[in-house]
N, C-alpha and C positions, 0 to 999 in steps of 0.2 A: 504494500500500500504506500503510495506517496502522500505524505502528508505536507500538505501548501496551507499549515494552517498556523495560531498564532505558537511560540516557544515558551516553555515554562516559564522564565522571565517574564515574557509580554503579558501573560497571563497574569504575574504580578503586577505587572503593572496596572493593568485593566482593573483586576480588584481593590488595588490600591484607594481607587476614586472613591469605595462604598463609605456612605457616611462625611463624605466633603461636599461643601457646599460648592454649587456650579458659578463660573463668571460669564463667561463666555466660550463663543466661538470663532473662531478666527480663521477664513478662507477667503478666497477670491469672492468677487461679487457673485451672489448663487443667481443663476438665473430663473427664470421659469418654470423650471423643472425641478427647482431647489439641489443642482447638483455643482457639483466644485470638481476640480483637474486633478487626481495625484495624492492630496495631501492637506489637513486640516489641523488647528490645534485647539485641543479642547483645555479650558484655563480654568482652573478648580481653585479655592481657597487659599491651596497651598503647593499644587502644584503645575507644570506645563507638562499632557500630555497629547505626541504628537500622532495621527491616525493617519497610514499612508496606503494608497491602494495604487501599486506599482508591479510592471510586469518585470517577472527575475527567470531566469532560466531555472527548467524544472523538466527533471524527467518525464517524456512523454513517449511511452512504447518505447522505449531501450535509447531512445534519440533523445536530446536535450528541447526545448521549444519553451519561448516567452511565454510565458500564463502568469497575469495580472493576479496580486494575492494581497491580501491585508497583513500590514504589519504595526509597530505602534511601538515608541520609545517615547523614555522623561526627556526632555530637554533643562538644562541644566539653566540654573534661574537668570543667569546672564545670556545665554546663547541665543542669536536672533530666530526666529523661525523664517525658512526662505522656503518660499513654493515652489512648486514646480513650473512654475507660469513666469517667467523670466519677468521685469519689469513690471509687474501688476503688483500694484500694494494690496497688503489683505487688509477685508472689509472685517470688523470688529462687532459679532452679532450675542446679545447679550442675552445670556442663561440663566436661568430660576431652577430653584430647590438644592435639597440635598439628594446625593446621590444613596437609591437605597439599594439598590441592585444593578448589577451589567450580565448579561444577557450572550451568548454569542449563537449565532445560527449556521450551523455546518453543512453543506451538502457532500456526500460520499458518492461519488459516479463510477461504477462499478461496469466491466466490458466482461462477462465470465469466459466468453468463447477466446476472449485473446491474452486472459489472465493477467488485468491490469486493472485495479483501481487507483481512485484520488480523492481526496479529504479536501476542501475548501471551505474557508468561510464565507461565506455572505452576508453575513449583518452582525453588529454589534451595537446592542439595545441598552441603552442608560435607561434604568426607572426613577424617576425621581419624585421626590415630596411635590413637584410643580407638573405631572407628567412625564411621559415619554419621547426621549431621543434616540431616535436608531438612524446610523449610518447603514447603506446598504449601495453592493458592487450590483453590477451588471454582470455581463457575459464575459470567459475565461480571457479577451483582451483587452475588456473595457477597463480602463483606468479614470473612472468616471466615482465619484463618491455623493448618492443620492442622501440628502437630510432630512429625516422625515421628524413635524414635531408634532406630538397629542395626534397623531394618528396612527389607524393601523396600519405598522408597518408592511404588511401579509400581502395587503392586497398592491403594495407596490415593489413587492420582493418579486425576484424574475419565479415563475412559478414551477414548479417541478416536469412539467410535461414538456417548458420552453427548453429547459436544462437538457432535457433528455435526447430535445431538438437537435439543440447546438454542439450537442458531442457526439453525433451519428453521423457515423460515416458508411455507406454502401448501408448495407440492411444490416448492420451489427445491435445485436441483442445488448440492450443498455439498462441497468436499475440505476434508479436516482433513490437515494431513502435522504429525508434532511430531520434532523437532530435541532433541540432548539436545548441550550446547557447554561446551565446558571450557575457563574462563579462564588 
C-alpha cells in the first residue's frame, strides 16, 4: 500500500490545534469557489500552522508519477509564510472558536487485479466552538485547496464514484472505501 497521507509528526501537528482558539486564515484571495493554489496558513492563538496540497513524486504501478497530497508543518513564529502564487500577497480571513476537534478524510483506491493500492487524504475538518472548517483537495493532480465554512463539507468533497472515475484506466476493477478518523 502507498500511503500519500499525513506522517506521524503532521498528525501532531494537526492535533496540536485541539482546544486553541482560531485567528485566522491566511491564502490568496479565495475566489468563487472559495478555493486557494498550493498552500494556506491556519493562525491559532498560539501557533502558525501551514496546510499544503502539493504534487510530490509517489509510487504509481512500480513507476514514480506527481500525485498532489496534503501535507502540513508549524512555521516557526518569525518565519514568513510564502505561497505558492509568486507575487500575490495573502488575503488575511478571520477565524472564530476554539478548536475542538480535527477530522481527517482518507480515501484508499485499491486496483486488486494489478495488486496496487493508495491511501490519500482529502479533507481535513476543524470543529470548532464557532463551527466547521474543512479544507478539501480535488483530483490526484489538482493542487487546488477548497475552504468550506459551516457547511457540509460531503456534499463538496469529490465523491467516491468520481474517484473511482478518475483512477480507471481501460476496464480495471477499482474499490474506493473513504474513512472519515478523528484525531
Amino acid at each position: 500500500m502507498v500511503e500519500a497521507t499525513f506522517t506521524s509528526a503532521m498528525l501532531a501537528v494537526l492535533r496540536s490545534m485541539q482546544g486553541e482558539r482560531l485567528v485566522s486564515l491566511e491564502c490568496e484571495n479565495l475566489n468563487g469557489n472559495n478555493t486557494t493554489y498550493g498552500n494556506l496558513l491556519i493562525t491559532t492563538e498560539s501557533q502558525r500552522i501551514e496546510l499544503i496540497n502539493e504534487e510530490e513524486p509517489t509510487e504509481y504501478f512500480g513507476e514514480m508519477e506527481d500525485i498532489s497530497r496534503f501535507s502540513c508543518r508549524r512555521l516557526a513564529a518569525n518565519e514568513p509564510f510564502r505561497q505558492f502564487v509568486a507575487g500575490e500577497q495573502p488575503r488575511k480571513y478571520p477565524l472564530l472558536g476554539a478548536v475542538t476537534s480535527v477530522s481527517i478524510v482518507n480515501d484508499t483506491i485499491t486496483f486488486p487485479n494489478k495488486d496496487y493500492s493508495i491511501r490519500l487524504v482529502m479533507a481535513v475538518i476543524l470543529n470548532t466552538s464557532a463551527g466547521q472548517i474543512s479544507f478539501l483537495r480535488g483530483w490526484q493532480f489538482d493542487e487546488q485547496i477548497t475552504v468550506v465554512m459551516n457547511k457540509d463539507y460531503r456534499k463538496l468533497l469529490r465523491p467516491v464514484h468520481q474517484i473511482r472515475e478518475d483512477w480507471a484506466e481501460d476496464e480495471d476493477e477499482i474499490t474506493v472505501s473513504r474513512d472519515v478518523i478523528t484525531l
